[in-house]
C-alpha positions, 0 to 999 in steps of 0.5 A: 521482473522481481525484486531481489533482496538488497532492492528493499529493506529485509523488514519488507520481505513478507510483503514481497513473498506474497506477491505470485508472479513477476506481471505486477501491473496485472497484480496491481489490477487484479488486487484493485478488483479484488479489494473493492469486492472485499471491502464493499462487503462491509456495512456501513455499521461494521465500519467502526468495528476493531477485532481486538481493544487496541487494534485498528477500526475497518475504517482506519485500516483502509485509512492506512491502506491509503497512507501507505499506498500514497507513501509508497506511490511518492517513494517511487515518483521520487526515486524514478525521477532520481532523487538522491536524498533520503526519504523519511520513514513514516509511523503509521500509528501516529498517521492513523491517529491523525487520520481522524478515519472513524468521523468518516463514511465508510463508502467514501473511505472505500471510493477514496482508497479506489482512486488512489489505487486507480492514480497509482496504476497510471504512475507506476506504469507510466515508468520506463523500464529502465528507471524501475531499476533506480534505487534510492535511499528510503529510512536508511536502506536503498530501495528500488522503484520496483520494489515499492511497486511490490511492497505497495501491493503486498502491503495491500494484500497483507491487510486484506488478509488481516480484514478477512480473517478477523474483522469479517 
């Protein structure tokens, strides 16, 4: 099962469409493997390294893989178990400049972001079926449970994109 458009904010879509398949437990799975081969690939020495002036650190893109994927896992907690009032946005430049994700070490930055995935997992497939469906309010639009699932993992697979091409 999909998501389909009117289950998630349209600003979501690239997220969606880069997610195969409909199986995305077996997604979130895979994608965990994956991340950790990509990421463990970086020294601890590239850890503080930005492509371009202005852009995110390796260290502070897992640090927002980890506040988004936390976001997202809290969006559809709240939605599954029927809250009906709005969920907040989040800006993710401020919570990666609080994050304070350059003063740690990489590894623990990489173990950290594991186990979040790993706790997330177990969440998202301890949902019924049926609640996968619940469609709450998120920044103004409705979004489904299912749909953060989708956008958690597309999401991911966005900035591991972004690592492989410009930071390795």
């Amino acid at each position: 099962m999909r998501p389909v458009k009117g289950d998630y904010a349209e600003y979501y879509q690239p997220y969606i469409d880069l997610i195969k398949g409909d199986d995305i437990f077996r997604v979130l799975v895979e994608q965990n493997l994956e991340s950790q081969n990509i990421l463990n690939s970086f020294p601890e020495s590239k850890g503080n390294f930005s492509y371009a002036e202005g852009k995110w650190t390796v260290k502070e893109v897992i640090g927002h893989l980890m506040d988004v994927e936390r976001v997202f896992a809290y969006r559809a907690l709240c939605i599954a178990r029927g809250e009906t009032k709005p969920l907040p946005s989040m800006e993710q430049d401020d919570y990666v400049k609080n994050g304070n994700f350059n003063n740690r070490q990489l590894f623990d930055l990489i173990y950290e972001y594991r186990l979040i995935r790993e706790s997330n997992i177990l969440l998202f497939g301890s949902f019924d079926k049926s609640v996968l469906k619940n469609k709450g309010n998120v920044n103004g639009y409705g979004t489904t449970v299912l749909a953060l699932i989708f956008m958690t993992a597309g999401h991911e697979k966005h900035h591991l994109n972004i690592l492989m091409e410009r930071y390795m």
